[in-house]
N, CA, C and O atoms as a Maestro MAE file, in Angstrom:
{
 s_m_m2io_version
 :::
 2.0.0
}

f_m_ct {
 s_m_title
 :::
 protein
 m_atom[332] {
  # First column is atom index #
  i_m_mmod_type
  r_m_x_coord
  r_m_y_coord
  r_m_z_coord
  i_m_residue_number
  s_m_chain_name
  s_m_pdb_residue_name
  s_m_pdb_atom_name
  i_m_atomic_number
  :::
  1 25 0.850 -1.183 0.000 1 A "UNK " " N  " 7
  2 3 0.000 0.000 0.000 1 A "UNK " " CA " 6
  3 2 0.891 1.240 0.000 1 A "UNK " " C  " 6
  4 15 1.918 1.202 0.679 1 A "UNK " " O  " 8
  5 25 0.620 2.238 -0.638 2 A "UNK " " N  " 7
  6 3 1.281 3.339 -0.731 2 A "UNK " " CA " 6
  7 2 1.566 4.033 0.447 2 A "UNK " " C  " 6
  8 15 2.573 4.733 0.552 2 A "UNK " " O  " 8
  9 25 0.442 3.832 1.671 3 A "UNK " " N  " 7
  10 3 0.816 4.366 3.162 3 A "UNK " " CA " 6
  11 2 2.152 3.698 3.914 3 A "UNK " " C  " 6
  12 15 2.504 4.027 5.047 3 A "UNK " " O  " 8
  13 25 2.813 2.735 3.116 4 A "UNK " " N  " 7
  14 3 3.935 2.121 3.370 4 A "UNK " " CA " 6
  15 2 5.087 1.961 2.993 4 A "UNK " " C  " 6
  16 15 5.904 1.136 3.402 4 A "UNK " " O  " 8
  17 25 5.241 3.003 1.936 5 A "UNK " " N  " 7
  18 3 6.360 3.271 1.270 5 A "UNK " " CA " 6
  19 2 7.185 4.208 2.258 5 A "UNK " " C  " 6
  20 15 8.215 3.686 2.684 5 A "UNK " " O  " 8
  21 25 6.988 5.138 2.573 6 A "UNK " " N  " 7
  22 3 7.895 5.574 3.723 6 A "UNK " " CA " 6
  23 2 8.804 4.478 4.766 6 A "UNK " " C  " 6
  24 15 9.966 4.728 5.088 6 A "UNK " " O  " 8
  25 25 8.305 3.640 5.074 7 A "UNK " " N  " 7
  26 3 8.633 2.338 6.148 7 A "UNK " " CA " 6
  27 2 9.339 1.924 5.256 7 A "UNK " " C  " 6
  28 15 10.515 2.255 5.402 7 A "UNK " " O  " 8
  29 25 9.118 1.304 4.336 8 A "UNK " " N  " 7
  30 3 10.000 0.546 3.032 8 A "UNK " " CA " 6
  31 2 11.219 1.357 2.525 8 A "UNK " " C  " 6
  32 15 12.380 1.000 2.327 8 A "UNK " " O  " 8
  33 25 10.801 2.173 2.421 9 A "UNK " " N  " 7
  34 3 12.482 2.977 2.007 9 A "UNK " " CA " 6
  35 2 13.172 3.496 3.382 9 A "UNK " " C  " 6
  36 15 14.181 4.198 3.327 9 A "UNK " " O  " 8
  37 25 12.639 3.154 4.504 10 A "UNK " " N  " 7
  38 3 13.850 3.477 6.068 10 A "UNK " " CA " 6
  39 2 14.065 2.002 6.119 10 A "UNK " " C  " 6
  40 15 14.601 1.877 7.220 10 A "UNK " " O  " 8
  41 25 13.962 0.628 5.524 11 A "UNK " " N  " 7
  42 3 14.320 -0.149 5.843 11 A "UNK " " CA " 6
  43 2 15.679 -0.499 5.577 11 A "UNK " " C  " 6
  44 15 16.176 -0.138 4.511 11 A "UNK " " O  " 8
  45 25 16.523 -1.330 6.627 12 A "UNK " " N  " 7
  46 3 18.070 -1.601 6.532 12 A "UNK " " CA " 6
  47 2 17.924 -2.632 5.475 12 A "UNK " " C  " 6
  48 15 16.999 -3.430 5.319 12 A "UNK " " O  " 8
  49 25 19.197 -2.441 4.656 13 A "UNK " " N  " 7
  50 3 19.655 -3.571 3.561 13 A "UNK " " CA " 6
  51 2 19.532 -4.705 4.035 13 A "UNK " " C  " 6
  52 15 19.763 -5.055 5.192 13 A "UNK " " O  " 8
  53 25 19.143 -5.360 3.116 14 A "UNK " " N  " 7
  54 3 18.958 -7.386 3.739 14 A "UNK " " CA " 6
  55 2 17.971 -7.349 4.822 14 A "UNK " " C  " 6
  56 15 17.915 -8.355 5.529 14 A "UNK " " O  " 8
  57 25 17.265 -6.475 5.054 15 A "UNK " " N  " 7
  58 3 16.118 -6.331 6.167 15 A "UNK " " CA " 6
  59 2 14.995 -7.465 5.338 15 A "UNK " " C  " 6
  60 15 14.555 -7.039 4.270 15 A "UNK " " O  " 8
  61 25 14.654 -8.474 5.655 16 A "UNK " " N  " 7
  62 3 13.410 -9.283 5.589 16 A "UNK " " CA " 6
  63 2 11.981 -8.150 5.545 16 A "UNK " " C  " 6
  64 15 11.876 -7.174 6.289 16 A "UNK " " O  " 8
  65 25 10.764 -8.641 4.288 17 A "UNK " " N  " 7
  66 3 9.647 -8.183 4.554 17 A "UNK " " CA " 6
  67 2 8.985 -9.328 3.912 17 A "UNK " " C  " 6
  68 15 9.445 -10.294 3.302 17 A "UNK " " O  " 8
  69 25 7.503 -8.886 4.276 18 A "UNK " " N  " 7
  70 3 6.937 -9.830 3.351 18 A "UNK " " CA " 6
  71 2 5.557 -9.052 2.891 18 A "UNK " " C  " 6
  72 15 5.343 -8.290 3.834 18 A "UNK " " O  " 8
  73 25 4.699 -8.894 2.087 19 A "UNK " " N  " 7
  74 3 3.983 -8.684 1.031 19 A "UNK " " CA " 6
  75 2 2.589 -9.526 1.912 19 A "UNK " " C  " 6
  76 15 2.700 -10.604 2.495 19 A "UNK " " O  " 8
  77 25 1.344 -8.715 1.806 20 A "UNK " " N  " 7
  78 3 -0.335 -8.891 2.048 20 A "UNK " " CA " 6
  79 2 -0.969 -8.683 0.920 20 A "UNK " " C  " 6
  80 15 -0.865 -7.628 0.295 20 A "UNK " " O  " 8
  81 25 -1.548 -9.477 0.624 21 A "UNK " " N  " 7
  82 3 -2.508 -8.493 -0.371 21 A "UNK " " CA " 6
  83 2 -3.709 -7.723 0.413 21 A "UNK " " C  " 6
  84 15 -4.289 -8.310 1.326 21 A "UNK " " O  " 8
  85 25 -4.043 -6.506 0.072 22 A "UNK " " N  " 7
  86 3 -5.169 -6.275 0.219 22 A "UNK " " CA " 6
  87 2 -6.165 -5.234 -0.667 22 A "UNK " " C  " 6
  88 15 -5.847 -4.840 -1.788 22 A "UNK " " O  " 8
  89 25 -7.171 -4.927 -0.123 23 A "UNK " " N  " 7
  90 3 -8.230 -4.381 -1.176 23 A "UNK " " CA " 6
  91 2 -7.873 -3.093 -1.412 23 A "UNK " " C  " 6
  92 15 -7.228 -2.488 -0.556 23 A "UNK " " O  " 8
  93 25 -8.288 -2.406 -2.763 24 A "UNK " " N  " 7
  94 3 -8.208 -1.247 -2.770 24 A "UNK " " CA " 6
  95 2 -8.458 -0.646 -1.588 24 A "UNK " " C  " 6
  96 15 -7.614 -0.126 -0.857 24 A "UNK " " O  " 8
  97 25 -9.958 -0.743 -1.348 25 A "UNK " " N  " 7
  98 3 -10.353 0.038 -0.295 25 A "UNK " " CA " 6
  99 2 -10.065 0.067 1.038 25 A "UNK " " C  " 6
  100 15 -10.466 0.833 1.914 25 A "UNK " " O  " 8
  101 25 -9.061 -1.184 1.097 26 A "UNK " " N  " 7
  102 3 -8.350 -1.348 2.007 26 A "UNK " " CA " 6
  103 2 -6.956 -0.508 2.150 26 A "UNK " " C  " 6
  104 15 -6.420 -0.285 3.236 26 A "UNK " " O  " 8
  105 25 -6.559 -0.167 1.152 27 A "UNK " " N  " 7
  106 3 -5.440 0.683 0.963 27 A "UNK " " CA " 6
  107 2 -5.359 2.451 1.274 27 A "UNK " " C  " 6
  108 15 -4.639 3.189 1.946 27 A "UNK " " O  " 8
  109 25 -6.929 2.664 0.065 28 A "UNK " " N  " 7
  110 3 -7.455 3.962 0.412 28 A "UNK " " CA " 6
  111 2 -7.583 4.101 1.753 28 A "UNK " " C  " 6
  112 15 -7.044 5.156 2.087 28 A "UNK " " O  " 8
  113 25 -8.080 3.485 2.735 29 A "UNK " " N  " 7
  114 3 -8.057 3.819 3.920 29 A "UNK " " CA " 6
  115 2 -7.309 3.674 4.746 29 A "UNK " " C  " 6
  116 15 -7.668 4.149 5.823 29 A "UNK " " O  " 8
  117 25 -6.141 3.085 4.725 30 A "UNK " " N  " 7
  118 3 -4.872 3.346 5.245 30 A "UNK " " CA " 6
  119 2 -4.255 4.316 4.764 30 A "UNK " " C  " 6
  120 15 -3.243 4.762 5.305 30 A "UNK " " O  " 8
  121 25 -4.720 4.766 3.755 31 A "UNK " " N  " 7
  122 3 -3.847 5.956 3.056 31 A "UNK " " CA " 6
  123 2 -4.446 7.354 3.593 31 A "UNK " " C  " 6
  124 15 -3.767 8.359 3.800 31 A "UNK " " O  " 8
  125 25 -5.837 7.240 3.782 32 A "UNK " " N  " 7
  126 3 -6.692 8.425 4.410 32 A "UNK " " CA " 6
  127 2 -6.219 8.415 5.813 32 A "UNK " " C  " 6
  128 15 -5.645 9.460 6.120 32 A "UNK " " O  " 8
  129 25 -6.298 7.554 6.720 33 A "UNK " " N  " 7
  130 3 -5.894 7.643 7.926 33 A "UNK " " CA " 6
  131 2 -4.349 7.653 8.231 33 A "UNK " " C  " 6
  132 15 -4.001 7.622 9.412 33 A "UNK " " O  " 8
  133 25 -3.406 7.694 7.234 34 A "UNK " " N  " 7
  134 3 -1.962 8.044 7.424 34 A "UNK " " CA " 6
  135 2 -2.529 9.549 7.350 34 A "UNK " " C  " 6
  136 15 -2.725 10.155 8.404 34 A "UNK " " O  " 8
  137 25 -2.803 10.175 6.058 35 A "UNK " " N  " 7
  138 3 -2.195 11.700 5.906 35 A "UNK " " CA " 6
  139 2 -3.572 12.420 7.118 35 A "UNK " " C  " 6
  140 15 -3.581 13.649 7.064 35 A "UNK " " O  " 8
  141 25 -4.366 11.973 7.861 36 A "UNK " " N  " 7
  142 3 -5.123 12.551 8.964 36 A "UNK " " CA " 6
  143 2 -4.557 12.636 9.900 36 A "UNK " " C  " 6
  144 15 -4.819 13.666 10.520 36 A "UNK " " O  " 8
  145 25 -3.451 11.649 10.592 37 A "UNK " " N  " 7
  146 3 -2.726 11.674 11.973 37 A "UNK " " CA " 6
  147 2 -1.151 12.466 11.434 37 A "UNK " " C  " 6
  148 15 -0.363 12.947 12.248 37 A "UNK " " O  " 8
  149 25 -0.946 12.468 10.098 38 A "UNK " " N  " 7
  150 3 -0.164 13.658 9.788 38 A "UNK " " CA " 6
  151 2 -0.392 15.355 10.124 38 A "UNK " " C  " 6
  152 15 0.183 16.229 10.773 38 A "UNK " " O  " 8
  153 25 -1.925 15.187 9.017 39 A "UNK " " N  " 7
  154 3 -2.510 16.679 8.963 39 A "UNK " " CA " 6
  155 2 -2.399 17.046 10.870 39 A "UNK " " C  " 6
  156 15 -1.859 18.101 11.203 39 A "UNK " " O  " 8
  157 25 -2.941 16.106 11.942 40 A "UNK " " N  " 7
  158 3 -3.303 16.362 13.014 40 A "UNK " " CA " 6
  159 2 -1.613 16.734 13.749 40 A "UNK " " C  " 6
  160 15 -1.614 17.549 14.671 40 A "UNK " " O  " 8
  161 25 -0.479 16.227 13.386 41 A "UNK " " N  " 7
  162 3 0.822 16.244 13.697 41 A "UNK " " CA " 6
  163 2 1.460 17.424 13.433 41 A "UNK " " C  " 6
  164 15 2.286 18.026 14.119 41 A "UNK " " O  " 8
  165 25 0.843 17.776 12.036 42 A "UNK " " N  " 7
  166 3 1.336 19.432 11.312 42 A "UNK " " CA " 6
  167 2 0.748 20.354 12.305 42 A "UNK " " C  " 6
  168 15 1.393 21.273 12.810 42 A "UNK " " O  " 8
  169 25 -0.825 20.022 12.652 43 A "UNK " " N  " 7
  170 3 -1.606 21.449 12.940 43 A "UNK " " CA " 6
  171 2 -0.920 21.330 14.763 43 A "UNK " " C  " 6
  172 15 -0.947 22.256 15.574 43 A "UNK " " O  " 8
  173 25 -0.594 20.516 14.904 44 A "UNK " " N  " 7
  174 3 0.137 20.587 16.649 44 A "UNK " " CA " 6
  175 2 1.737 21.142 16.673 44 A "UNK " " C  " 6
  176 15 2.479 20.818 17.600 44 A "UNK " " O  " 8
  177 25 2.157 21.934 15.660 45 A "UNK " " N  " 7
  178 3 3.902 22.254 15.557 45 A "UNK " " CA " 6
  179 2 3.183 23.703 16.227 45 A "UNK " " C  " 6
  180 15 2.128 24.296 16.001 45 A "UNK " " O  " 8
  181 25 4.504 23.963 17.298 46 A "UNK " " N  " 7
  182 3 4.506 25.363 17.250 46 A "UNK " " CA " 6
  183 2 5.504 26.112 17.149 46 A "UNK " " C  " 6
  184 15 6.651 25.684 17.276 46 A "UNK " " O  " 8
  185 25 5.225 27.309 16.913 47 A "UNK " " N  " 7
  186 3 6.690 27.934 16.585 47 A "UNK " " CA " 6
  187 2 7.772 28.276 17.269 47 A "UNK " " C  " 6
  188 15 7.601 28.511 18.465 47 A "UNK " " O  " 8
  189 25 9.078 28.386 16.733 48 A "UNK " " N  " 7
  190 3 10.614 28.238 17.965 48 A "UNK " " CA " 6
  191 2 10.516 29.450 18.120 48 A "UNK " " C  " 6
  192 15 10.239 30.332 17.308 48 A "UNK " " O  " 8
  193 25 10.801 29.499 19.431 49 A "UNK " " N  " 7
  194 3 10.561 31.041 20.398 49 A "UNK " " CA " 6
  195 2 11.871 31.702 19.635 49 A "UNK " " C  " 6
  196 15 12.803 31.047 19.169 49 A "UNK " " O  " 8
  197 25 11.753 32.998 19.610 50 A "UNK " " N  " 7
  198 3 12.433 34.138 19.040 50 A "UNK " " CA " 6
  199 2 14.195 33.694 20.200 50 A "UNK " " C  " 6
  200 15 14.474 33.194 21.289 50 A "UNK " " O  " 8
  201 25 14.820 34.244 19.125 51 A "UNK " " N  " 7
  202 3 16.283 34.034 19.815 51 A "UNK " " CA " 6
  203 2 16.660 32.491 19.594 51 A "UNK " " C  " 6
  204 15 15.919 31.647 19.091 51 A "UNK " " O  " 8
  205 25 18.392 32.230 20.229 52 A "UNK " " N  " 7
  206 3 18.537 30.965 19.912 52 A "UNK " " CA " 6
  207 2 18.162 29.730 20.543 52 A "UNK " " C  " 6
  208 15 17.301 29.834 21.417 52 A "UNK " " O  " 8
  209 25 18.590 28.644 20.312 53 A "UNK " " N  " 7
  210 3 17.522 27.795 20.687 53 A "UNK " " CA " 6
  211 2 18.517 27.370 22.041 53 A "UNK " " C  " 6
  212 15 19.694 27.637 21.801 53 A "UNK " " O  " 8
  213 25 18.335 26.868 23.182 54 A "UNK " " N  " 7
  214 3 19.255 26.397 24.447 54 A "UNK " " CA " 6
  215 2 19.010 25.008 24.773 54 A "UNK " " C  " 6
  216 15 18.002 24.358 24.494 54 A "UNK " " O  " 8
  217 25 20.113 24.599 25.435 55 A "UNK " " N  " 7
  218 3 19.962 22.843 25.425 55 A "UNK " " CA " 6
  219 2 18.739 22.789 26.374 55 A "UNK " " C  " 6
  220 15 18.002 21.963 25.837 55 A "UNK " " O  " 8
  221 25 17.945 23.371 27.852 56 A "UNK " " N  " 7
  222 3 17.170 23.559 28.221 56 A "UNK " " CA " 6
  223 2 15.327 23.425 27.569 56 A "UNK " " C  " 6
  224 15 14.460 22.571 27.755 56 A "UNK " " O  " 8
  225 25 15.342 24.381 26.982 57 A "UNK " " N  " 7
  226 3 14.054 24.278 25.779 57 A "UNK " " CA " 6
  227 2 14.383 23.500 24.834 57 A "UNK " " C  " 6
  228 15 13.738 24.149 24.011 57 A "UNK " " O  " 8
  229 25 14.964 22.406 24.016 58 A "UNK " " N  " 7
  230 3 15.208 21.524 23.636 58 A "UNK " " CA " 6
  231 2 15.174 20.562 24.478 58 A "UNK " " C  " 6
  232 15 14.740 19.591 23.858 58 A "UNK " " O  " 8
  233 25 15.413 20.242 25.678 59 A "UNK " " N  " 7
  234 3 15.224 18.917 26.133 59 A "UNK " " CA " 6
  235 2 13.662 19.161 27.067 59 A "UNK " " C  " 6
  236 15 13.205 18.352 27.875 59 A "UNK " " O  " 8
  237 25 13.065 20.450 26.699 60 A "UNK " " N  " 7
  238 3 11.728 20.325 27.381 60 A "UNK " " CA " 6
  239 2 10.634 20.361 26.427 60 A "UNK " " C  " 6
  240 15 9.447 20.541 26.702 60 A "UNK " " O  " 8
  241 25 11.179 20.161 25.206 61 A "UNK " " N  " 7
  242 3 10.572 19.486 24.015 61 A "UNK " " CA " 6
  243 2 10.014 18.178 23.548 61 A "UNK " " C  " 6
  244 15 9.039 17.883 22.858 61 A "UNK " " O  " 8
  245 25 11.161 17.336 24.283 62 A "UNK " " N  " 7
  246 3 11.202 15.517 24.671 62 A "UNK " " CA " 6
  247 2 11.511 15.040 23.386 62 A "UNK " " C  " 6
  248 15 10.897 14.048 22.994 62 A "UNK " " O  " 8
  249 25 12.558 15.693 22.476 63 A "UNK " " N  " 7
  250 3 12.747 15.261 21.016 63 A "UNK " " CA " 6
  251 2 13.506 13.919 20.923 63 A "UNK " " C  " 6
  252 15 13.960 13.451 19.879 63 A "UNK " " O  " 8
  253 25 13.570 13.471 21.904 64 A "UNK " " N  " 7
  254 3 14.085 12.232 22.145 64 A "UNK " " CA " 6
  255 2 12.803 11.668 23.499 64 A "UNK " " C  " 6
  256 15 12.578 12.131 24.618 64 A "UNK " " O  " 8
  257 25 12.232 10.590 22.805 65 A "UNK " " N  " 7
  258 3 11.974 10.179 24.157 65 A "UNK " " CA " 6
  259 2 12.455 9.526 24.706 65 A "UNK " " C  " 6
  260 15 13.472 8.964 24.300 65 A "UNK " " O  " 8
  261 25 11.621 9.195 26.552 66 A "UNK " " N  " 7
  262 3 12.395 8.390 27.600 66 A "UNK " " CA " 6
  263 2 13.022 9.255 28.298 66 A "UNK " " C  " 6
  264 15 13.418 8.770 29.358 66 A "UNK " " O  " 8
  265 25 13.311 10.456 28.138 67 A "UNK " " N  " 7
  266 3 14.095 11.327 28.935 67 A "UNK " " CA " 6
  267 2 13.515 11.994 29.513 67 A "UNK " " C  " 6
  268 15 12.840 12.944 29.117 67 A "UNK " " O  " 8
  269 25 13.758 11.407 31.135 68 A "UNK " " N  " 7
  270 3 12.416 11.589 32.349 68 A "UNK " " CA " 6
  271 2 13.469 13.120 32.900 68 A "UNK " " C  " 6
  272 15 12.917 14.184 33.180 68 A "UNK " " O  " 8
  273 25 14.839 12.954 32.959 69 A "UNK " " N  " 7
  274 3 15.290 13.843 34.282 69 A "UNK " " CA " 6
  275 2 15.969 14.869 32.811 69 A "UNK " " C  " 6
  276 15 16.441 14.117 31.958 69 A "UNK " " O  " 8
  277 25 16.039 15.913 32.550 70 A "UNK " " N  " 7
  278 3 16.787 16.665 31.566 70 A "UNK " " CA " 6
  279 2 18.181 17.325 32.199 70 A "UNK " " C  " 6
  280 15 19.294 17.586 31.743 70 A "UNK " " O  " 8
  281 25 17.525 17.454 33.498 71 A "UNK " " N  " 7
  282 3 19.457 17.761 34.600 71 A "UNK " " CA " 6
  283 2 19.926 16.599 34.775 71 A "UNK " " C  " 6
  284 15 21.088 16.825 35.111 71 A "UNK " " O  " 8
  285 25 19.777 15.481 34.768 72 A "UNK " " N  " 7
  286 3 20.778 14.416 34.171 72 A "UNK " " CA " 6
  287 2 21.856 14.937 33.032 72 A "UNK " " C  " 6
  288 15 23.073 15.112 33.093 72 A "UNK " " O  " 8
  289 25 20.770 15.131 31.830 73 A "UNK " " N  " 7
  290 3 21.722 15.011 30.298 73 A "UNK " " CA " 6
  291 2 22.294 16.473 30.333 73 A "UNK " " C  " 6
  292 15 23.339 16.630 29.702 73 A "UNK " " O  " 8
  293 25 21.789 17.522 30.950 74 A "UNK " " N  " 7
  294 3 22.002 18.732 30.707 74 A "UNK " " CA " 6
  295 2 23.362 18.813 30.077 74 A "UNK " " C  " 6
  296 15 24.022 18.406 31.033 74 A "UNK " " O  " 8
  297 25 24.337 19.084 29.029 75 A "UNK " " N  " 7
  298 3 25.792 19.707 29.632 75 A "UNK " " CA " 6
  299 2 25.757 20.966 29.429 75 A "UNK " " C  " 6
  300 15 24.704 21.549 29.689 75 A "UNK " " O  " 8
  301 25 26.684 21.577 29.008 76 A "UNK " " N  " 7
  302 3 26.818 23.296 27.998 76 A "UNK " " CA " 6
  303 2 25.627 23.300 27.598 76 A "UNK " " C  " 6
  304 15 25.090 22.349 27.030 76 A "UNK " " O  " 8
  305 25 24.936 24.714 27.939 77 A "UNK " " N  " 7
  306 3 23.986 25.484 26.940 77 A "UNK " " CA " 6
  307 2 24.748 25.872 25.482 77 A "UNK " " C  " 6
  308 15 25.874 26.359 25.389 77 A "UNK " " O  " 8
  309 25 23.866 25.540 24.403 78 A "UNK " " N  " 7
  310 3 23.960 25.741 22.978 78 A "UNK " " CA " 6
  311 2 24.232 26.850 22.277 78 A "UNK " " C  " 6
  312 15 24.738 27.029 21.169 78 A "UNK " " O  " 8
  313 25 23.459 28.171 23.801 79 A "UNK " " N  " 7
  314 3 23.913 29.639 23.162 79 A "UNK " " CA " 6
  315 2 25.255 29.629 22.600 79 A "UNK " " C  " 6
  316 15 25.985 28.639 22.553 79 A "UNK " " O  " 8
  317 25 25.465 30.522 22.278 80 A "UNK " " N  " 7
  318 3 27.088 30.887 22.571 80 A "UNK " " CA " 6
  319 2 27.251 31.691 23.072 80 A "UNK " " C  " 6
  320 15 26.492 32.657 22.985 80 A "UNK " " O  " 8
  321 25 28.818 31.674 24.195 81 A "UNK " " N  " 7
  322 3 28.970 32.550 25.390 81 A "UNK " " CA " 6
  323 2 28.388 31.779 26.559 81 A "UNK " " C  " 6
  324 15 28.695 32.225 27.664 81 A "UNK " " O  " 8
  325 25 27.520 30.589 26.528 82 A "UNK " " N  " 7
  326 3 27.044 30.719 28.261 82 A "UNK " " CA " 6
  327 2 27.443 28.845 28.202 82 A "UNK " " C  " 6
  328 15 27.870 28.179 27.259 82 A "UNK " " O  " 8
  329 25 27.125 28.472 29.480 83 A "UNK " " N  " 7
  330 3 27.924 27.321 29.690 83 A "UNK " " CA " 6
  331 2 27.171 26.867 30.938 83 A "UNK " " C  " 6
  332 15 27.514 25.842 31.527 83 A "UNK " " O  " 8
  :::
 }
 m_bond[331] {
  # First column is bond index #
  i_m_from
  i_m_to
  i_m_order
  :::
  1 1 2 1
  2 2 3 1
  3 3 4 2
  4 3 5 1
  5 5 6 1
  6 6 7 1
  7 7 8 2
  8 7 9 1
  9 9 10 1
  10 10 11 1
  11 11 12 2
  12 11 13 1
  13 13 14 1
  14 14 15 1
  15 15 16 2
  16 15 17 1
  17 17 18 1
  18 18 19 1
  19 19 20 2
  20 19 21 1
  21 21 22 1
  22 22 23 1
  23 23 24 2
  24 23 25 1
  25 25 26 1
  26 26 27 1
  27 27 28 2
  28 27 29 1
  29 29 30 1
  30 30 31 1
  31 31 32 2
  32 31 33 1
  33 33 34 1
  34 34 35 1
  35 35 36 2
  36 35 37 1
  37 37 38 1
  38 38 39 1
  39 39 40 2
  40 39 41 1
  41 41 42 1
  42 42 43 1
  43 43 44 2
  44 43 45 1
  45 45 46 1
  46 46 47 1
  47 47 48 2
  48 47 49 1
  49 49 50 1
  50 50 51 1
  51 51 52 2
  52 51 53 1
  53 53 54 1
  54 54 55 1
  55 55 56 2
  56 55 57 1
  57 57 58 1
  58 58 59 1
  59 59 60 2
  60 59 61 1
  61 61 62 1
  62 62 63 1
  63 63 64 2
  64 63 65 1
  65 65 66 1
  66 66 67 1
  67 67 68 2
  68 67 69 1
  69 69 70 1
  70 70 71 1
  71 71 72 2
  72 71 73 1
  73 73 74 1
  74 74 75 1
  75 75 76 2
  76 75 77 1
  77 77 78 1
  78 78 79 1
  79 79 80 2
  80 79 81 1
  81 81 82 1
  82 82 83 1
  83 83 84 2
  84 83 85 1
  85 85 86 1
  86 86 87 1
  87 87 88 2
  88 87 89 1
  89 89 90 1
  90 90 91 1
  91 91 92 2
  92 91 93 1
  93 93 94 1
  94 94 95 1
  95 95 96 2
  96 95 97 1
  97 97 98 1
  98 98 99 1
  99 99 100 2
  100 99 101 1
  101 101 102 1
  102 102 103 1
  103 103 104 2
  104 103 105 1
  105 105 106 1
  106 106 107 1
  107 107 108 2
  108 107 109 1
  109 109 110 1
  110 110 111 1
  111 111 112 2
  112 111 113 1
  113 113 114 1
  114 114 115 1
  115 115 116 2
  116 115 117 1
  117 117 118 1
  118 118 119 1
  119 119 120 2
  120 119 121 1
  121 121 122 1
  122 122 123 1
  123 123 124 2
  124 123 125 1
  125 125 126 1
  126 126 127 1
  127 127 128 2
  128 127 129 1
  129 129 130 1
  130 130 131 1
  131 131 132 2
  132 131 133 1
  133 133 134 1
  134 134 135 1
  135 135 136 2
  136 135 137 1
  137 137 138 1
  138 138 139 1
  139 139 140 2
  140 139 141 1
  141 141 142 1
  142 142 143 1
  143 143 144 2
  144 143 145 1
  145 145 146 1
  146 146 147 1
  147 147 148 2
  148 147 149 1
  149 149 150 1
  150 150 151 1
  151 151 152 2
  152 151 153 1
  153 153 154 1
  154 154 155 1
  155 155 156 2
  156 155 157 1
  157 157 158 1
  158 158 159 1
  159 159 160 2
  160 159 161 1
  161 161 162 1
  162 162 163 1
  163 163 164 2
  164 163 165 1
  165 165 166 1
  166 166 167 1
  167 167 168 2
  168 167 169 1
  169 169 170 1
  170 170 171 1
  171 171 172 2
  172 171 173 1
  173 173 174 1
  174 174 175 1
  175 175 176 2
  176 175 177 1
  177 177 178 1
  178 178 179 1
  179 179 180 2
  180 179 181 1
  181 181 182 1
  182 182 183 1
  183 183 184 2
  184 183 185 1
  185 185 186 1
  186 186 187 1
  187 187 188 2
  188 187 189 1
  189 189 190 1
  190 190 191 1
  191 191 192 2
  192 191 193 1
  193 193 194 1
  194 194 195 1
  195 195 196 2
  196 195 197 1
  197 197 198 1
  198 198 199 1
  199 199 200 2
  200 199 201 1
  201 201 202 1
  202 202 203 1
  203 203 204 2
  204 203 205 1
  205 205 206 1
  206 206 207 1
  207 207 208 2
  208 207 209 1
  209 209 210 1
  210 210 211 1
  211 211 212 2
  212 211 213 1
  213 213 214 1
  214 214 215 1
  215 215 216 2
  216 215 217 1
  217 217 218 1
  218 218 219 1
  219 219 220 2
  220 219 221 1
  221 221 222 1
  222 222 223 1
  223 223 224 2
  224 223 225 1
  225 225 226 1
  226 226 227 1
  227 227 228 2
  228 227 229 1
  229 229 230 1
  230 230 231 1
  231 231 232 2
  232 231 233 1
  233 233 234 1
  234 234 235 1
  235 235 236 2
  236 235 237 1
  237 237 238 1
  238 238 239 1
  239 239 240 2
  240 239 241 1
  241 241 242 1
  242 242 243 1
  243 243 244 2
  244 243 245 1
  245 245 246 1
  246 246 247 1
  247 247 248 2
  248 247 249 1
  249 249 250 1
  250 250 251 1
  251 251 252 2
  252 251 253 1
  253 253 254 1
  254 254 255 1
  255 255 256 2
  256 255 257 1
  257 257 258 1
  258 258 259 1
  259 259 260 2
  260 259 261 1
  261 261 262 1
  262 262 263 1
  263 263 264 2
  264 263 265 1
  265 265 266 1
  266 266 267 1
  267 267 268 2
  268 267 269 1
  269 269 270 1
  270 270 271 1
  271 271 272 2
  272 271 273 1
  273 273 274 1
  274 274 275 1
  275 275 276 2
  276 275 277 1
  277 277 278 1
  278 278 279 1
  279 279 280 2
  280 279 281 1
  281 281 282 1
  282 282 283 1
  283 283 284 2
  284 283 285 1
  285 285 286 1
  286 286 287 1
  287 287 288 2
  288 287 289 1
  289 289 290 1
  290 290 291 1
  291 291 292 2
  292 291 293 1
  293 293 294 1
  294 294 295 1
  295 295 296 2
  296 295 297 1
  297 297 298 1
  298 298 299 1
  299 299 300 2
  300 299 301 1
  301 301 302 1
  302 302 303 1
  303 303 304 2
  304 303 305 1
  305 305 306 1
  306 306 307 1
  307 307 308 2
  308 307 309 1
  309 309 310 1
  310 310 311 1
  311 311 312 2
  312 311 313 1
  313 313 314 1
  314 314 315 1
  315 315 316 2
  316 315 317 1
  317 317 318 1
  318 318 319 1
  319 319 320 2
  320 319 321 1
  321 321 322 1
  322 322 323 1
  323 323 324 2
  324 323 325 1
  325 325 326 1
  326 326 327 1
  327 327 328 2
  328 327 329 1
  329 329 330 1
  330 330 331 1
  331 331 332 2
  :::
 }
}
């Protein structure tokens, strides 16, 4: 299905798959409900606050998840000049 071509081209070389058939309308609607939890992903971005960005507001972003404590990972702020 075309909602699966993204997955298919991040796959590692010699990575095993295997092939379903299914119905058109089975496809169309995997394909409608991919670009809806997209559209819903786009309309939730908000914009990067004015000035540069600091390791602080980046790790209170969670652009990595699993990262419960951020003064754990903290090191150097990203500005430049501060530390």
């Amino acid at each position: 299905a075309a909602a699966d071509l993204a997955r298919l081209a991040q796959m590692p070389v010699g990575a095993e798959l295997r092939f379903e058939a299914i119905s058109r309308e089975a496809g169309e609607d995997l394909w409608r409900t991919q670009r809806a939890a997209l559209r819903a992903l786009i309309a939730g971005l908000v914009p990067k606050p004015e000035g540069a960005l600091s390791s602080d507001y980046l790790l209170s972003c969670d652009l990595v998840g699993g990262v419960f404590d951020p003064a754990a990972v903290t090191g150097t702020d990203l500005t430049a000049g501060e530390s």
